[in-house]
C-alpha positions as CSV (number, residue, x, y, z in Angstrom):
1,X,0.0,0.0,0.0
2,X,2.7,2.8,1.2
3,X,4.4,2.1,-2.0
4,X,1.4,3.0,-4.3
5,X,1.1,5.9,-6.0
6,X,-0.4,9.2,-4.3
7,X,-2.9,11.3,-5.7
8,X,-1.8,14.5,-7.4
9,X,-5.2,16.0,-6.5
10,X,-7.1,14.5,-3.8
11,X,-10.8,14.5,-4.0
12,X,-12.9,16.8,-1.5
13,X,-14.7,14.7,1.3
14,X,-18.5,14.6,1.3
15,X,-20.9,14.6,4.3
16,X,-24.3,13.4,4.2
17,X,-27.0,14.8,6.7
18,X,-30.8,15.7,6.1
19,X,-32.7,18.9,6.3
20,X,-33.2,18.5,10.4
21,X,-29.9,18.2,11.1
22,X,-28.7,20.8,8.2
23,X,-30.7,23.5,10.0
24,X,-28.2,23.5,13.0
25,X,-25.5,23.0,10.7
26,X,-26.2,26.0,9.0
27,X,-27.1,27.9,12.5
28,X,-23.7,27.4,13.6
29,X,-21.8,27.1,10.4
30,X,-19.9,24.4,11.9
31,X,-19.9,20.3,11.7
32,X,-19.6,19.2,15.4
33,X,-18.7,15.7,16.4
34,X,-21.1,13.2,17.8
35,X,-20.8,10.5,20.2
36,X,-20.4,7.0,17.5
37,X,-22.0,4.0,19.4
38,X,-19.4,1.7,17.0
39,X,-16.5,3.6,18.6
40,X,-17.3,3.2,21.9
41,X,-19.0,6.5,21.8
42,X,-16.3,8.5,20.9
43,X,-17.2,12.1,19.5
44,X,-16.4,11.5,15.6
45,X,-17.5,13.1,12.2
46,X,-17.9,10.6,9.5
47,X,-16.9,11.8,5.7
48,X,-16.3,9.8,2.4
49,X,-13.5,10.5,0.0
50,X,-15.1,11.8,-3.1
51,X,-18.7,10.1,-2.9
52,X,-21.9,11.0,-1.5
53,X,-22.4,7.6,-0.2
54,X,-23.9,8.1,3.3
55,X,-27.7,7.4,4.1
56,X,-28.2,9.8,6.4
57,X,-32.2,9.1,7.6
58,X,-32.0,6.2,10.5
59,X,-35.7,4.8,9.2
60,X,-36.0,3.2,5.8
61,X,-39.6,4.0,4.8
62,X,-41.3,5.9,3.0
63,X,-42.3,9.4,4.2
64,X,-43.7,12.8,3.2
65,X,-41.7,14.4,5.6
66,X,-39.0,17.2,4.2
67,X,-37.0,17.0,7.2
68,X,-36.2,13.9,6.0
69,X,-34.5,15.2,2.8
70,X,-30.8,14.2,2.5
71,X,-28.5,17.3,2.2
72,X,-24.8,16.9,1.0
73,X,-22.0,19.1,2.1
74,X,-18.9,19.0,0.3
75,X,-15.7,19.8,1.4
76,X,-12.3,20.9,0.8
77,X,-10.0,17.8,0.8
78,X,-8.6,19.5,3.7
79,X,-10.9,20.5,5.7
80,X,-10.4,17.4,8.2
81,X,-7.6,16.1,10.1
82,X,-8.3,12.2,10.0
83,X,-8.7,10.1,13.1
84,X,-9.0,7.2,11.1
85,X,-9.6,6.2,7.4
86,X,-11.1,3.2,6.4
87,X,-11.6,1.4,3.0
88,X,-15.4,0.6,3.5
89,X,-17.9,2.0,5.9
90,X,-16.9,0.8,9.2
91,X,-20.2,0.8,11.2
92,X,-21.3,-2.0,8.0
93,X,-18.1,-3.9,9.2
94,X,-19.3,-3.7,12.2
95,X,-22.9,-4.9,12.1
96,X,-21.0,-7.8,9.9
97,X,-22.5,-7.4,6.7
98,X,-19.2,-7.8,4.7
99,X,-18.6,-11.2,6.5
100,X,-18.7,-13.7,3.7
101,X,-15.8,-11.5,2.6
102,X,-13.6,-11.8,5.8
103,X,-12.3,-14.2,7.7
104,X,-14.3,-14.7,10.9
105,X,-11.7,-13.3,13.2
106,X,-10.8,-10.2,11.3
107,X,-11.5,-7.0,12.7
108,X,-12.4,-3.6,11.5
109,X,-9.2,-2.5,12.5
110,X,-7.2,-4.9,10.6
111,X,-8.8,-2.6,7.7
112,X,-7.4,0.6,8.9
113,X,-5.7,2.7,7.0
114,X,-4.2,5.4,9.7
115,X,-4.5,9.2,9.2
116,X,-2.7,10.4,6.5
117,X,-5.0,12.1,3.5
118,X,-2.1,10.6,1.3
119,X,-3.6,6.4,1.8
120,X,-6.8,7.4,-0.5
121,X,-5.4,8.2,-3.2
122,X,-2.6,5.1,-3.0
123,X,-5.9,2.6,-2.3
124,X,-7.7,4.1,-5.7
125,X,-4.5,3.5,-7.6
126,X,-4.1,0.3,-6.2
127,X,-7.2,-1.5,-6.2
128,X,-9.3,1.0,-9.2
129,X,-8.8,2.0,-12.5
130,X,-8.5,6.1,-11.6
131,X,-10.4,8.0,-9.3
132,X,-13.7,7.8,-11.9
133,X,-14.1,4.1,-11.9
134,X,-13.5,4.0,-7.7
135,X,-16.8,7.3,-8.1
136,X,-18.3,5.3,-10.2
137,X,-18.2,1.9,-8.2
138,X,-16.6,0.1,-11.4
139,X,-13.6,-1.4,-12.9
140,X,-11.6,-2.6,-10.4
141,X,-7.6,-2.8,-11.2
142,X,-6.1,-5.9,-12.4
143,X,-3.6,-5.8,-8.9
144,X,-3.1,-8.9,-7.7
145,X,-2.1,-8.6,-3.5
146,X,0.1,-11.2,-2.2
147,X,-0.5,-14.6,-1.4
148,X,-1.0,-14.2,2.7
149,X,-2.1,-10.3,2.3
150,X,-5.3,-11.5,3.3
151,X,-7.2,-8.2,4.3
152,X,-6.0,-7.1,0.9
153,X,-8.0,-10.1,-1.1
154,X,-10.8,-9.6,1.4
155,X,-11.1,-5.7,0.2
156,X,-10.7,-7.1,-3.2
157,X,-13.2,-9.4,-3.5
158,X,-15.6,-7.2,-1.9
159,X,-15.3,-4.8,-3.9
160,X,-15.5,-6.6,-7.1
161,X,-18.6,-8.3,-6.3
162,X,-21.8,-7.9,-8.3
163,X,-24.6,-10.1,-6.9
164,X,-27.2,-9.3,-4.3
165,X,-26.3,-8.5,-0.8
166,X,-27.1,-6.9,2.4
167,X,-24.5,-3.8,1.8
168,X,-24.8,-1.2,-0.4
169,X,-22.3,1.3,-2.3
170,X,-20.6,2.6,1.6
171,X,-18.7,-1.0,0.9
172,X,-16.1,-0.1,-1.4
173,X,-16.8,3.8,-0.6
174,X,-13.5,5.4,1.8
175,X,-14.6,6.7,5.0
176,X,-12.8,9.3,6.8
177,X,-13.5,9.9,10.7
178,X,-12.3,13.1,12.1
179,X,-12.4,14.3,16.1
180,X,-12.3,17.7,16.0
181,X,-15.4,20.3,14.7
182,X,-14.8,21.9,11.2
183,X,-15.9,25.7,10.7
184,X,-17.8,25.9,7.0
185,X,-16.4,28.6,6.0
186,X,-13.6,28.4,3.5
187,X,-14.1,24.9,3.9
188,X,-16.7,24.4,2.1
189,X,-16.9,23.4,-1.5
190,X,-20.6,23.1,-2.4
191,X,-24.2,21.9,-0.4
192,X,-26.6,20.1,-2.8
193,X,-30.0,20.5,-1.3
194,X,-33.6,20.3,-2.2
195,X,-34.3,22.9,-5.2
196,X,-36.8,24.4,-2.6
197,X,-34.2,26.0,-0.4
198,X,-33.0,28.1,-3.2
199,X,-35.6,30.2,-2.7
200,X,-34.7,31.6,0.7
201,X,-31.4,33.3,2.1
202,X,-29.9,29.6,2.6
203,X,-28.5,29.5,-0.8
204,X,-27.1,33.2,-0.1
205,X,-25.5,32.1,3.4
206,X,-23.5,29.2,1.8
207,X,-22.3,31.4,-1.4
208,X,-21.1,33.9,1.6
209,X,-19.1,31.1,3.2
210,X,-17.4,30.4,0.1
211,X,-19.5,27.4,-1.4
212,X,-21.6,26.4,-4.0
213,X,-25.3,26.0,-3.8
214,X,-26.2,23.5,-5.8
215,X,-30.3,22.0,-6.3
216,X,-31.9,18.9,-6.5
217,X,-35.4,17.8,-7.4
218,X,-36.2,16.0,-4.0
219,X,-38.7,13.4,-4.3
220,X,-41.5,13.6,-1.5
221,X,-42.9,10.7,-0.1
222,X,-40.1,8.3,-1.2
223,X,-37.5,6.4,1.1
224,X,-34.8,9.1,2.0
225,X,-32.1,7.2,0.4
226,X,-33.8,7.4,-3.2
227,X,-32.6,11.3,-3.2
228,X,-29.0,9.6,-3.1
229,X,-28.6,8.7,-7.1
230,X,-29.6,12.8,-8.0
231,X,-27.0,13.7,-5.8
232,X,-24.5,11.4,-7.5
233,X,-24.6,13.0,-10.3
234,X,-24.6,16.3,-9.3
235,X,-21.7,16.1,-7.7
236,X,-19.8,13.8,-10.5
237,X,-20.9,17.4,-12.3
238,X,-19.0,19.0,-10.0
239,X,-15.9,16.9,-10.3
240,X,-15.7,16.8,-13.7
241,X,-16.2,20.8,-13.7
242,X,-19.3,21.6,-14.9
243,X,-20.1,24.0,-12.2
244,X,-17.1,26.1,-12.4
245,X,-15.6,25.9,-8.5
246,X,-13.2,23.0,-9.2
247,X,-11.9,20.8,-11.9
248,X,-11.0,16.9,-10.5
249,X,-10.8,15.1,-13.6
């Protein structure tokens, strides 16, 4: 791994919350830590690198509701000083869905990746074809790891796997934990919200703190996560520069 390639432009890190929780964000400008029940409630932000991948509602129906809408907030790559950086999402580790991948005694931290913003980059240039196949969730790399690297052919053949399961695109998506509370401003790269908010001062507040605001159609009365796929491509629009701010690929 340390002696893959690094990225010559690491992505921004995304953070998925809904409209509830957004309001305080946007009260205090600031993204506070909360106490992580898989972390032995440890105060901890969760981020992924690059991809919009958290659900961020904790129910799985349908609902009317528009505090329920998922919000993303994307930052600068930046912004956070890791804690801890993952391959997958941790708290799916965790709960064991990924264990017809493992072996039964690996742990979540056997998966680690410490804290250096440099081991993305190396694990998408490893194990992907660029940073647009690991967005996209396709073509893997033709590495092959070692014969006893074993948490290496676990990732592997997670990630390469196309068949029904009980995970869904956080298990090949990098996860970033940070401890300490990030101020928005000139952080901040761009919030995709419902086209709704655009209306009001919201959209004015985040161009003030240096970010884009960016609209989505939200669909009421759906599962919260069914918002997810719009946001994916807004913000693959904004990687690929078609808003203006940044240029990724």
């Amino acid at each position: 791994m340390q002696t893959a390639a690094s990225s010559t432009k690491p992505l921004p890190l995304t953070h998925m919350t809904d409209a509830y929780l957004f309001r305080s964000i946007m009260e205090t400008e600031t993204l506070e830590p909360v106490p992580c029940r898989v972390f032995e409630n440890e105060p901890l932000l969760y981020f992924f690198y690059g991809r919009p991948a958290y659900r961020a509602a904790v129910q799985s129906q349908s609902n009317g509701l528009d505090a329920y809408a998922p919000i993303c907030i994307v930052l600068k790559p930046d912004a956070a000083s890791p804690r801890r950086i993952y391959p997958f999402d941790s708290g799916a580790f965790h709960k064991r869905l990924f264990a017809d991948f493992t072996h039964h005694r690996m742990e979540k931290e056997d998966f680690e990746l410490g804290n250096s913003m440099e081991m993305p980059g190396r694990l998408i240039n490893l194990f992907w074809k660029g940073e647009q196949s690991y967005y996209n969730n396709r073509n893997t790399s033709d590495f092959v790891p070692a014969h006893m690297a074993f948490e290496a052919q676990s990732y592997q053949e997670l990630i390469r796997y196309r068949a029904k399961g009980p995970f869904d695109d956080r298990a090949s998506a990098i996860e970033i934990q940070a401890a300490d509370e990030i101020a928005l401003p000139d952080n901040i790269v761009a919030v995709i919200m419902p086209s709704d908010y655009m209306k009001g001062p919201i959209a004015s507040r985040i161009e003030e703190m240096g970010g884009l605001a960016l609209p989505y159609d939200h669909v009421s009365r759906g599962v919260p996560g069914e918002n997810v796929g719009q946001i994916y491509n807004i913000v693959r629009e904004l990687l690929s520069g078609r808003h203006g701010k940044v240029r990724y690929w």
